[in-house]
PAGUBA-856185 format. One record per residue: x, z, y of N, C-alpha, C, O, CB in turn; residue number from 1. Coordinates in nm, 4 decimals. Last residue first. Glycine has a CB too. Layout:
BEGIN
NODE; n.u; n.w; n.v; ca.u; ca.w; ca.v; c.u; c.w; c.v; o.u; o.w; o.v; cb.u; cb.w; cb.v; voke
NODE; X; Z; Y; X; Z; Y; X; Z; Y; X; Z; Y; X; Z; Y; NUM
...
//
This chain:
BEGIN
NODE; n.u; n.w; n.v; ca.u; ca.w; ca.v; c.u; c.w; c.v; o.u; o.w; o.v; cb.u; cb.w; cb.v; voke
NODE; 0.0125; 1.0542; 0.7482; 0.0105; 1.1007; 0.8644; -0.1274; 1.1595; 0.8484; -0.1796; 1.2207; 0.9416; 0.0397; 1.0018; 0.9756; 85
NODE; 0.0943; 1.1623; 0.4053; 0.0458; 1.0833; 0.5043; 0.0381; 1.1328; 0.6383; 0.0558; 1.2537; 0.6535; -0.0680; 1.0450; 0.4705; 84
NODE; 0.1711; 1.3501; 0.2367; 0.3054; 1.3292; 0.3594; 0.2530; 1.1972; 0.4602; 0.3172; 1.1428; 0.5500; 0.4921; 1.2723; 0.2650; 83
NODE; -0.0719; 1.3786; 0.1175; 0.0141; 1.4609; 0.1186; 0.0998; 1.4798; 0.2521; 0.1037; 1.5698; 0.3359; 0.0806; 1.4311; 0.0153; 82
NODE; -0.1480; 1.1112; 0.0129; -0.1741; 1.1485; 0.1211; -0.1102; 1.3034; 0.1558; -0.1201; 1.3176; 0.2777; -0.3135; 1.1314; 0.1263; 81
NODE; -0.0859; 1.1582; -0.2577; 0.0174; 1.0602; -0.2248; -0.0005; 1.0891; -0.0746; 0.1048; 1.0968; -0.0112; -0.0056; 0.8951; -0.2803; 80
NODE; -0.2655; 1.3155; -0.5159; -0.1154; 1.3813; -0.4702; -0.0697; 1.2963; -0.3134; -0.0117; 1.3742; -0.2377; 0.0279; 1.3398; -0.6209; 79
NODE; -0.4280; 1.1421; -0.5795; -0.4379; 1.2533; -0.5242; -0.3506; 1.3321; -0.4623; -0.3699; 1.4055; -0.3654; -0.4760; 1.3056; -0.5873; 78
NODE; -0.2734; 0.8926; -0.6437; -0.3626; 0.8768; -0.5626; -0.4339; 1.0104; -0.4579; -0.4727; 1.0079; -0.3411; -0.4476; 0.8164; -0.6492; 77
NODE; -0.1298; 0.9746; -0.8371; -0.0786; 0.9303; -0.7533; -0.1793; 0.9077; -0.6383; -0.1290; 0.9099; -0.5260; -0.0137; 0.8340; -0.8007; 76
NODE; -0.3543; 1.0077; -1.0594; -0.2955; 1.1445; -1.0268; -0.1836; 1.0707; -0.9084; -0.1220; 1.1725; -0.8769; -0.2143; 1.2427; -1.1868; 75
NODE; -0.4633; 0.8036; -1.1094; -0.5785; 0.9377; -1.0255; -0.4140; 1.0003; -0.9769; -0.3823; 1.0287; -0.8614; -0.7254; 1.0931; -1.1746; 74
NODE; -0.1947; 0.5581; -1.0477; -0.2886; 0.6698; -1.1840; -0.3550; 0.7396; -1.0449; -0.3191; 0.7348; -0.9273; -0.1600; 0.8243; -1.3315; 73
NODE; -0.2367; 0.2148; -0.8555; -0.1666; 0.3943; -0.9035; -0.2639; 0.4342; -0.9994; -0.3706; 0.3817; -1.0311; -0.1635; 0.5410; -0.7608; 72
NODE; -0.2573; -0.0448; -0.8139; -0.2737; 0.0192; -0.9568; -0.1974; 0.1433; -0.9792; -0.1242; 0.1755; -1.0728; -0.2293; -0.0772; -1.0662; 71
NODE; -0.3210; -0.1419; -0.5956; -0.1922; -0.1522; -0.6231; -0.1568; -0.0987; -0.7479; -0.0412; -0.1031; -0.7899; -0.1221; -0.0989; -0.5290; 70
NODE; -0.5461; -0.0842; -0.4759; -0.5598; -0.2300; -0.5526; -0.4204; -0.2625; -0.6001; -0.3899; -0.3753; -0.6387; -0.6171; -0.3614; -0.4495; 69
NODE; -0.5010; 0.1957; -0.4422; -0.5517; 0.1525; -0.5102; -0.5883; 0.0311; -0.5872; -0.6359; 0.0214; -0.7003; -0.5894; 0.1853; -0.4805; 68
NODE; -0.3109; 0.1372; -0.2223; -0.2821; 0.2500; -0.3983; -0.3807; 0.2222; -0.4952; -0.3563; 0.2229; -0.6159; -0.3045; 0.4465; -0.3857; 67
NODE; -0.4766; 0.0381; -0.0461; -0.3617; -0.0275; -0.0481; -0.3177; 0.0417; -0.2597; -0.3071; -0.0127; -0.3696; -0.2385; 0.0388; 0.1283; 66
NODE; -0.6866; 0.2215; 0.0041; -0.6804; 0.1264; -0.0775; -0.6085; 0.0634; -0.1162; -0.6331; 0.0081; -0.2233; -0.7243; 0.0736; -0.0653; 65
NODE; -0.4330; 0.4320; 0.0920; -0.5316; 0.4570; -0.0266; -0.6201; 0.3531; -0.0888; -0.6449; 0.3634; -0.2089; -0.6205; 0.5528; 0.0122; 64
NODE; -0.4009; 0.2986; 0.3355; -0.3023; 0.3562; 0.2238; -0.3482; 0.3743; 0.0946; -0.2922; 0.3260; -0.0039; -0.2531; 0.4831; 0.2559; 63
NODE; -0.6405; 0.3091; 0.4424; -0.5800; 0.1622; 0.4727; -0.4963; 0.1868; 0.3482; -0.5108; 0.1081; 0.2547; -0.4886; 0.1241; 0.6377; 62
NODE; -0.7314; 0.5591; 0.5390; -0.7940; 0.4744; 0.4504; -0.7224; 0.3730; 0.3619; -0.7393; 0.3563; 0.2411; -0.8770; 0.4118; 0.5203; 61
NODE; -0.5253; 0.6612; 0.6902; -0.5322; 0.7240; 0.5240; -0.6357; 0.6037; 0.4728; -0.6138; 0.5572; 0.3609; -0.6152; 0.9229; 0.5000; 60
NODE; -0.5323; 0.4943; 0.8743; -0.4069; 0.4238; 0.8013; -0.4502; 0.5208; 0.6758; -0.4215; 0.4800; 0.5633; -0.2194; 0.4415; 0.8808; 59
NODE; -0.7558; 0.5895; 0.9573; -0.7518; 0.4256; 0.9533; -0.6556; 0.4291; 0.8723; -0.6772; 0.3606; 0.7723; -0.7240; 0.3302; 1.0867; 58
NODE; -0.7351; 0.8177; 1.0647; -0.7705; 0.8309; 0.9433; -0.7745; 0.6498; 0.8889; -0.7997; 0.6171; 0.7729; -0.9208; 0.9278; 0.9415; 57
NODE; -0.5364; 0.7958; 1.2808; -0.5033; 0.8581; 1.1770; -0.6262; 0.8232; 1.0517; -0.5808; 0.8035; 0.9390; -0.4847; 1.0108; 1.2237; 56
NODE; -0.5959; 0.5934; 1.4821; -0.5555; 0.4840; 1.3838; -0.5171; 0.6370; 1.2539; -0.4748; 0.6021; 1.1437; -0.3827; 0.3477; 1.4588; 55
NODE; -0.7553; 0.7114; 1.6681; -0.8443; 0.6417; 1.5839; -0.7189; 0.6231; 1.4768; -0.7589; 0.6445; 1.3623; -0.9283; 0.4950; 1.6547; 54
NODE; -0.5794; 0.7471; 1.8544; -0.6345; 0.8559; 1.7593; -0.7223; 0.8203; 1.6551; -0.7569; 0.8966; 1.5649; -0.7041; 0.9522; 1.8287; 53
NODE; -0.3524; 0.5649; 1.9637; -0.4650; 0.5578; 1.9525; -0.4642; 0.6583; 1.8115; -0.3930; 0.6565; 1.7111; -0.5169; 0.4069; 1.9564; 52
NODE; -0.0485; 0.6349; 2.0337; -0.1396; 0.5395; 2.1383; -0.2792; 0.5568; 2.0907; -0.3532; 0.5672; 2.1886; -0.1000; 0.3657; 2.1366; 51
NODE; 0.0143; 0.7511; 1.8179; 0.0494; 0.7986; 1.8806; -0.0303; 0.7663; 2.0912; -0.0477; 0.8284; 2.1961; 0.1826; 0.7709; 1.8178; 50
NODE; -0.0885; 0.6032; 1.6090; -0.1465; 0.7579; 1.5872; -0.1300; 0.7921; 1.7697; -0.2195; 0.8395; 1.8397; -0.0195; 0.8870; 1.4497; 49
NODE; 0.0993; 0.3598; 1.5292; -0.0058; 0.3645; 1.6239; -0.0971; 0.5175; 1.6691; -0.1674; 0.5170; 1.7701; -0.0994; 0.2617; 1.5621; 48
NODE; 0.3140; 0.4385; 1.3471; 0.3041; 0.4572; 1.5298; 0.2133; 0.4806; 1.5714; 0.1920; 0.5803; 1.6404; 0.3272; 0.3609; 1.6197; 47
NODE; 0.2126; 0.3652; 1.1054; 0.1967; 0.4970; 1.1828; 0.2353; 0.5314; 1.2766; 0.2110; 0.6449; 1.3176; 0.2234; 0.5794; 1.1433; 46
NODE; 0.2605; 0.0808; 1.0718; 0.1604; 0.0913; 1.1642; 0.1361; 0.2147; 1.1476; 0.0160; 0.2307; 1.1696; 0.0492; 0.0077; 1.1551; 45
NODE; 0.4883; 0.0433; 0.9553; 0.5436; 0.0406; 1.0780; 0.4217; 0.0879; 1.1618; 0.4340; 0.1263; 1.2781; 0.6058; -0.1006; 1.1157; 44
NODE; 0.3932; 0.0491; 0.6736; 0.4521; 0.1640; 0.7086; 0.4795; 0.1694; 0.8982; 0.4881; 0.2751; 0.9607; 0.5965; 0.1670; 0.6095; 43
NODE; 0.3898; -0.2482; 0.6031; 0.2716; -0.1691; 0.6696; 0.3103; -0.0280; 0.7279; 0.2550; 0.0062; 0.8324; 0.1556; -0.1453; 0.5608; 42
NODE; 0.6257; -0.2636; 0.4645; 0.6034; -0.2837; 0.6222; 0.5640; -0.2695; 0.6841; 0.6010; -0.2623; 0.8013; 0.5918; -0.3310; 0.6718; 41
NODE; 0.7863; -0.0878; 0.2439; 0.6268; -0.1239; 0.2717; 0.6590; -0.1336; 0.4530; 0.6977; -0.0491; 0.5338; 0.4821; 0.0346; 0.2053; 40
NODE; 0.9590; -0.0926; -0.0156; 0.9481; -0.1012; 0.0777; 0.8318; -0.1666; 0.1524; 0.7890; -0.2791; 0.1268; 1.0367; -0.1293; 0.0887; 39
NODE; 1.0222; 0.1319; -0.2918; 0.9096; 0.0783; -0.2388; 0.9332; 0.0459; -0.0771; 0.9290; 0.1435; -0.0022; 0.7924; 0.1789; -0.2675; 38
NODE; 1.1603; 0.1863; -0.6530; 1.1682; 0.1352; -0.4857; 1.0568; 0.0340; -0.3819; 1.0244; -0.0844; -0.3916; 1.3006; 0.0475; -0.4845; 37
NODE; 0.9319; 0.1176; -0.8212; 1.0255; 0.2494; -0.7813; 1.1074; 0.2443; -0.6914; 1.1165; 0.3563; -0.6411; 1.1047; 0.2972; -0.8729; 36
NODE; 0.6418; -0.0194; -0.7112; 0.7140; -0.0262; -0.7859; 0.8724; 0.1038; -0.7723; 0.8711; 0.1701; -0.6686; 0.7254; -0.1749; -0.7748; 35
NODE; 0.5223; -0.2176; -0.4336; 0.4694; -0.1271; -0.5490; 0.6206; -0.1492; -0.5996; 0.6995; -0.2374; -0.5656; 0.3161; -0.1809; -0.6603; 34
NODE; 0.6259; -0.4103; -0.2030; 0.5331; -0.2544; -0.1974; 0.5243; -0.1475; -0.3001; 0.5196; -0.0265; -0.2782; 0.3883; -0.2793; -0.1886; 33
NODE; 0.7247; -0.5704; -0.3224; 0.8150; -0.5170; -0.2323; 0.7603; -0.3947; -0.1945; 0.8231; -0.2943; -0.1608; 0.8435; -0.6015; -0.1200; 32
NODE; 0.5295; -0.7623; -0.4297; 0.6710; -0.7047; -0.5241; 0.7540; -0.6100; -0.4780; 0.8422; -0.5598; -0.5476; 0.7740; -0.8067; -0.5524; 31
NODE; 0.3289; -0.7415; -0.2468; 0.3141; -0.6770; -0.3123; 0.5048; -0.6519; -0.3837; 0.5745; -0.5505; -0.3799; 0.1853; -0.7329; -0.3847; 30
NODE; 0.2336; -0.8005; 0.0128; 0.3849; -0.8052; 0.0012; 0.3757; -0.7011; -0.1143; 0.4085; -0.5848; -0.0913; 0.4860; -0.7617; 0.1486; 29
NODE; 0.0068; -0.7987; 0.0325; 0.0359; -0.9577; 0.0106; 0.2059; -0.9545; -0.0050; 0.2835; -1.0480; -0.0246; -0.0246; -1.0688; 0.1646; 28
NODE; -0.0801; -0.5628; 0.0310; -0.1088; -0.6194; -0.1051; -0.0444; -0.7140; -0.1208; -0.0138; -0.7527; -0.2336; -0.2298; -0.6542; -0.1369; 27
NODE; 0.0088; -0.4352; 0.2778; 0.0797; -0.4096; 0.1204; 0.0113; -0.4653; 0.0325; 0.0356; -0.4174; -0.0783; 0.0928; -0.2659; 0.0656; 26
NODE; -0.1575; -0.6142; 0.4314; 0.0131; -0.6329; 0.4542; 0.0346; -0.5997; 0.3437; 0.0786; -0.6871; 0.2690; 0.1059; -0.5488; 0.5622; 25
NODE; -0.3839; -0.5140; 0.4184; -0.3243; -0.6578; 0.2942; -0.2380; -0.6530; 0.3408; -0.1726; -0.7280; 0.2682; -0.3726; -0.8208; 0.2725; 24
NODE; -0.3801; -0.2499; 0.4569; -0.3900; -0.2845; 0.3204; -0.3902; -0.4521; 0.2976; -0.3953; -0.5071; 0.1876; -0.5242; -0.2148; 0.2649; 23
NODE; -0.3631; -0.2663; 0.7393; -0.2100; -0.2114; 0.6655; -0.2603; -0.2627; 0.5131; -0.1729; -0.3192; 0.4473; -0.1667; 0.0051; 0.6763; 22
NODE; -0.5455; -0.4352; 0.8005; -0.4330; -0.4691; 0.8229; -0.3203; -0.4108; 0.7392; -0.2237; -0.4669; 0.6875; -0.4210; -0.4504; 0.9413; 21
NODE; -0.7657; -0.2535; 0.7385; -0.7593; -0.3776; 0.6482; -0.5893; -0.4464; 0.7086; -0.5278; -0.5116; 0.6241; -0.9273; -0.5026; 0.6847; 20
NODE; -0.6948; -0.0024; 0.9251; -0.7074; 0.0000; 0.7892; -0.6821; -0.1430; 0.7227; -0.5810; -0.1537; 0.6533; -0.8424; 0.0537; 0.7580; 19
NODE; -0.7180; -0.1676; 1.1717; -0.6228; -0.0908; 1.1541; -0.5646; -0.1131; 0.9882; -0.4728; -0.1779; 0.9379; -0.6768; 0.0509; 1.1954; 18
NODE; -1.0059; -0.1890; 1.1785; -0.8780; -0.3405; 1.1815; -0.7528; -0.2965; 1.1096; -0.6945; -0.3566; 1.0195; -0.8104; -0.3947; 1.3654; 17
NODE; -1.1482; 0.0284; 1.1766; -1.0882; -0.0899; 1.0266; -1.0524; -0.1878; 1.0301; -1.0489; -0.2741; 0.9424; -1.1616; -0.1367; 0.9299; 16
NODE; -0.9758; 0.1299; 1.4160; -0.9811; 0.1295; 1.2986; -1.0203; 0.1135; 1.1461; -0.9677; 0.1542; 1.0425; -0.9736; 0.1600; 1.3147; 15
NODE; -1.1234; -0.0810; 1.6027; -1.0213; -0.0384; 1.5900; -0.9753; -0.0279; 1.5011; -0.9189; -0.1259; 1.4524; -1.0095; 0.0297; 1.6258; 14
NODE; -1.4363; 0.0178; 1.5477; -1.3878; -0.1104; 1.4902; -1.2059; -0.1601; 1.4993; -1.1594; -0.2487; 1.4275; -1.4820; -0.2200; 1.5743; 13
NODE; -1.3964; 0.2807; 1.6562; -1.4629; 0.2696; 1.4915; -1.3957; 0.1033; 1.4605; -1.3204; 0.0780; 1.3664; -1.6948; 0.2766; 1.4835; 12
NODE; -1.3629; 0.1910; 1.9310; -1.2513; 0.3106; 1.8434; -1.2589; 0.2410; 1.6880; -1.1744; 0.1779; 1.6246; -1.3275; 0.5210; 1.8376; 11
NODE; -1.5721; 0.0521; 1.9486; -1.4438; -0.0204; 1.9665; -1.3565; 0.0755; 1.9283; -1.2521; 0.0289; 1.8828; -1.4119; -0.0758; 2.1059; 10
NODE; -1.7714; 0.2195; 1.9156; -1.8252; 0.1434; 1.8708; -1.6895; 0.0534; 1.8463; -1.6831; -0.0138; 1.7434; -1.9417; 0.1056; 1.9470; 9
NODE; -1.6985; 0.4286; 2.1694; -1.6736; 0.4497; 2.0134; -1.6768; 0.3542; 1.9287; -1.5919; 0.3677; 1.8406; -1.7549; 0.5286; 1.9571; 8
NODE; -1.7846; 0.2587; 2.3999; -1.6317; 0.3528; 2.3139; -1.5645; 0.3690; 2.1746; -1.4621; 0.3456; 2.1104; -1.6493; 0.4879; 2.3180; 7
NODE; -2.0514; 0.2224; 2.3830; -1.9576; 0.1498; 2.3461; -1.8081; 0.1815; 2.3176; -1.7357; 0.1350; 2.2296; -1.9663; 0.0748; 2.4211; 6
NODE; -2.1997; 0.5027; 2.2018; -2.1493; 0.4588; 2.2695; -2.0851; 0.3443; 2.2235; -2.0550; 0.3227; 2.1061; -2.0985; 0.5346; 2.3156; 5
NODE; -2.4691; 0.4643; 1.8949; -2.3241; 0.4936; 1.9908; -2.2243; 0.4324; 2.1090; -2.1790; 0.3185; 2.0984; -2.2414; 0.4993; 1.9128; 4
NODE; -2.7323; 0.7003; 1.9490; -2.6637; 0.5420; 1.9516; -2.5552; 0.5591; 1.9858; -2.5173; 0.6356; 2.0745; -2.7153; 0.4307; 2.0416; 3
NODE; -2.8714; 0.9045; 1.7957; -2.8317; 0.8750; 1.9142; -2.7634; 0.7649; 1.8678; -2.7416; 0.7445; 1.7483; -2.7621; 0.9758; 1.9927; 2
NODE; -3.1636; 1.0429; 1.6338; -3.0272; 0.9996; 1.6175; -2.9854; 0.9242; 1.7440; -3.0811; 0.8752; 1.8041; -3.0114; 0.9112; 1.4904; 1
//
């Protein structure tokens, strides 16, 4: 098994900054995140895709726990990455 570069080692930790950032932005702004109108601020961090390749699967993570400590059904959870970046 090979070691990983330092590159990578700062990509990888990149994105679970990435990830834990967008998921407590939407937990701690919860009344404003969940619910049938949903405004989510975390939303501002799918820019980042565009500067760093790391941040696509960071924000599916980040979203999906975010849905998850946010109390979606299976079935919102499967469906919701869909129109994710």
């Amino acid at each position: 098994m090979s070691a990983l570069k330092p590159q990578d080692t700062r990509a990888l930790a990149r994105g679970a900054i990435i990830a834990a950032l967008y998921t407590a932005l939407t937990v701690l702004l919860a009344p404003l995140s969940y619910g049938e109108v949903q405004i989510r601020f975390s939303e501002a961090f799918t820019l980042l895709p565009i500067l760093m390749p790391e941040a696509v699967p960071a924000l599916l993570v980040g979203c999906l726990l975010a849905n998850i400590l946010g109390g979606c059904t299976i079935f919102d959870l499967s469906l919701i990455h869909i129109s994710e970046p």
